[in-house]
C-alpha atoms as one frame of an Amber mdcrd trajectory, in Angstrom:
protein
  16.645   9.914 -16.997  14.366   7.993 -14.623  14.905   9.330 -10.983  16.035
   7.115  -8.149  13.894   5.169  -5.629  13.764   7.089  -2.762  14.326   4.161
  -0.369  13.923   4.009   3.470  15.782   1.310   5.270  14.459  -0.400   8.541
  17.077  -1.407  10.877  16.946  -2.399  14.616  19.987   0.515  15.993  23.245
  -0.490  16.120  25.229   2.542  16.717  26.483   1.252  20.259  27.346  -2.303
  20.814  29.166  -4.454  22.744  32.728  -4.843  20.684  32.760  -8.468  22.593
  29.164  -9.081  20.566  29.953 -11.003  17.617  26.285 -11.186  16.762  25.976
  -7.180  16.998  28.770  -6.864  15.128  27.906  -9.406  11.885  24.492  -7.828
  11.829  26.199  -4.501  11.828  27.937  -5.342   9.276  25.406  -7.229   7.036
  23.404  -4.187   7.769  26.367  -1.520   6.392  26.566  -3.908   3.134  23.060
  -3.766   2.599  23.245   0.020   2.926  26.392   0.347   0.639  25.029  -2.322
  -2.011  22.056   0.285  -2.464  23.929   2.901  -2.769  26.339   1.380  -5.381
  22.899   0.097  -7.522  22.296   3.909  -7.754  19.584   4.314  -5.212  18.163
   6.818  -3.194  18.273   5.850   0.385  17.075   8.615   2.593  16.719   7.510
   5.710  17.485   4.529   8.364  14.706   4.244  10.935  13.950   2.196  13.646
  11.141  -0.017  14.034   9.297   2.108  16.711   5.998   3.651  17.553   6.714
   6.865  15.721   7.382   4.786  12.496   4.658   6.152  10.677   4.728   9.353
  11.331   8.694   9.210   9.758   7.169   7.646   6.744   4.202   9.734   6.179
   6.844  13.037   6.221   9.378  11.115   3.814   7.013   9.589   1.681   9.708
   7.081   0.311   8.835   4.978  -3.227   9.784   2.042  -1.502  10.782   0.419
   2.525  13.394  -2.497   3.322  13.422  -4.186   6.232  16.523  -5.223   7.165
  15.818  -7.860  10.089  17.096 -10.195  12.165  15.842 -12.805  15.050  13.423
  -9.711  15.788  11.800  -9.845  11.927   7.838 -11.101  13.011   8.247  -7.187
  15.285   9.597  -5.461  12.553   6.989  -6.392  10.108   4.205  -5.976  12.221
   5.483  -2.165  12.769   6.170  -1.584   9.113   2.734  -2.886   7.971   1.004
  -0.839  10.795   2.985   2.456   9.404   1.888   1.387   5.945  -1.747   0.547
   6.045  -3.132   4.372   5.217  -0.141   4.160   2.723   0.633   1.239   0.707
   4.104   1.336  -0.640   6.182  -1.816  -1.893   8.364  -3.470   1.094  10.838
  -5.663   1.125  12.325  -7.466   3.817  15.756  -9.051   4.089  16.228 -11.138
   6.831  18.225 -14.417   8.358  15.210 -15.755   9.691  14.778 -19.390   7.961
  11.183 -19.533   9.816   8.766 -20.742   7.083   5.817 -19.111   9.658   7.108
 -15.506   9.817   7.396 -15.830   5.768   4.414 -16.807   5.243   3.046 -14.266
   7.664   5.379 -11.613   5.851   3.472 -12.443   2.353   0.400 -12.051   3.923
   1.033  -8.447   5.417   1.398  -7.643   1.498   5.698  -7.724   1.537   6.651
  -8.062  -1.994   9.756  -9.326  -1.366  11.217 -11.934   1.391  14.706 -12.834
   1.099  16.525 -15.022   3.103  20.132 -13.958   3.624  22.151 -13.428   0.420
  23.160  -9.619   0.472  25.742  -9.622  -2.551  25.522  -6.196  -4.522  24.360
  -7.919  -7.514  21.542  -9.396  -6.274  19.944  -6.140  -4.723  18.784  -4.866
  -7.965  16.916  -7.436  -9.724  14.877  -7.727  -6.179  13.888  -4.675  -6.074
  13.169  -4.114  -9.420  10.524  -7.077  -9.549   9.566  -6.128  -6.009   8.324
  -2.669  -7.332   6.902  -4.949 -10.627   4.676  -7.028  -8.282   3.678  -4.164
  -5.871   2.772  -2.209  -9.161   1.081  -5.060 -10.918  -0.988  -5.782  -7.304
  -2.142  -2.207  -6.824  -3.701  -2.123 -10.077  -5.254  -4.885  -9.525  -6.829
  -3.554  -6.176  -7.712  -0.337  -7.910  -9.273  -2.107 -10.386 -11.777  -4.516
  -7.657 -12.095  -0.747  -5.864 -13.259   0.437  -9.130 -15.888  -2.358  -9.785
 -16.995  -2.267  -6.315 -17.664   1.718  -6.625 -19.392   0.859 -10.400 -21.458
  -2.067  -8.494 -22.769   0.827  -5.536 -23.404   3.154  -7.849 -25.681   1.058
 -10.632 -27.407  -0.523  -7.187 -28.534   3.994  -5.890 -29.270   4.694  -9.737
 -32.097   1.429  -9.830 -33.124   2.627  -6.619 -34.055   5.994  -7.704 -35.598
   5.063 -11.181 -37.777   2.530  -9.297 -38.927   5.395  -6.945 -39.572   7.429
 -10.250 -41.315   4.873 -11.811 -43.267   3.926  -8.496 -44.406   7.561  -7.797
 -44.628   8.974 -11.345 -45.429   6.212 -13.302 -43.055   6.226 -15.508 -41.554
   3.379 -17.722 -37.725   2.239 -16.362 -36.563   4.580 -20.133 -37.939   7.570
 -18.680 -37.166   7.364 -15.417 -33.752   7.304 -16.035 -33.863   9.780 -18.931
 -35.355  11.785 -16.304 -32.625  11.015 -13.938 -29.652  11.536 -16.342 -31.229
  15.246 -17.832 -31.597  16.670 -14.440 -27.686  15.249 -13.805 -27.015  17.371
 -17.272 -29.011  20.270 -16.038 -27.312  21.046 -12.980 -23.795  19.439 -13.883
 -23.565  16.809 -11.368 -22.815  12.764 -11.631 -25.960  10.956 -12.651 -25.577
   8.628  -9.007 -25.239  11.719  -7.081 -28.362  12.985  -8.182 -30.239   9.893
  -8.094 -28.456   9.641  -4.095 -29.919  13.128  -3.490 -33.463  11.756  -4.639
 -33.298   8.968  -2.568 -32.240  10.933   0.665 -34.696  13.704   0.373 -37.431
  10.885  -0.597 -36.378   9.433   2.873 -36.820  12.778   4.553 -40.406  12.909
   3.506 -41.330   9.536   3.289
């Protein structure tokens, strides 16, 4: 059996308001259904934090699989925290809010949220968003992993021609040799063929 998402919930505090608030009080409330609609779709939810300065640290300890923001007139604060926290740590967030501002949307895509939903916090609903909020998030990081991994390929292939033109250059060897050379030394002493050809270039640097 697949094992919950462990899910943290940002939420501005509302332990102590004003009775006389009605604004407290329905965002309370929304806040309590969102909370209970979670836990009746059979996830995890860990912790409720606040969107403060020790944010990250809170999130680095709990390592959840997932973050909802659960905002209000304050949402442009509350993402900006929540993608701050996140940056050493990507992690799928989704952010439910009342704010109808196309502008803080917009801004809320571009901080990398893979879900923005406008009101609407029936039961139902909860689980198909967060299912293709994790789907998107998923399909995205692979993606980025993927341009990492070309970039990394690109660097690499760019310090291996550098060395077997310095092999070629100073032992006149054809571009085949050189990096025959390159990639039985690699062999020899069990090491990636680009660190060795890094380790030629840095000690041909020392010497000049």
């Amino acid at each position: 059996m697949k094992e919950a998402l462990r899910i943290v919930v940002i939420a501005p505090d509302l332990v102590t308001i004003d009775d006389d608030d009605s604004h407290a009080l329905q965002l309370a409330e929304r806040s309590r259904s969102l909370r209970i609609g979670l836990l009746e779709n059979g996830f995890n939810l860990i912790a409720v934090l606040p969107a403060d300065l020790f944010l990250a640290e809170r999130i680095h300890q709990l390592q959840p699989d997932m973050i909802i923001v659960d905002a209000e007139s304050e949402a442009r604060d509350a993402l900006e925290h929540v993608v701050m926290a996140t940056r050493d740590e990507r992690r799928p967030i989704v952010m439910f809010t009342n704010d109808e501002d196309p502008s803080v949307a917009k801004d809320a895509v571009a901080a990398g949220v893979s879900a923005y939903v406008v009101a609407g916090l029936s039961s139902a609903r909860i689980r198909p968003i967060l299912d293709v909020a994790m789907a998107r998030f998923e399909h995205e990081q692979a993606l980025r992993d993927e341009l990492a991994s070309t970039k990394t390929e690109l660097q690499d292939r760019k310090v291996i021609d550098r060395a077997k033109g310095l092999l070629m250059q100073r032992q006149n060897l054809s571009e085949q040799a050189a990096y025959d050379k390159l990639r039985k030394t690699a062999m020899s002493k069990g090491l990636k063929l680009v660190d060795v050809a890094q380790r030629m270039l840095d000690v041909a640097e020392l010497l000049g």
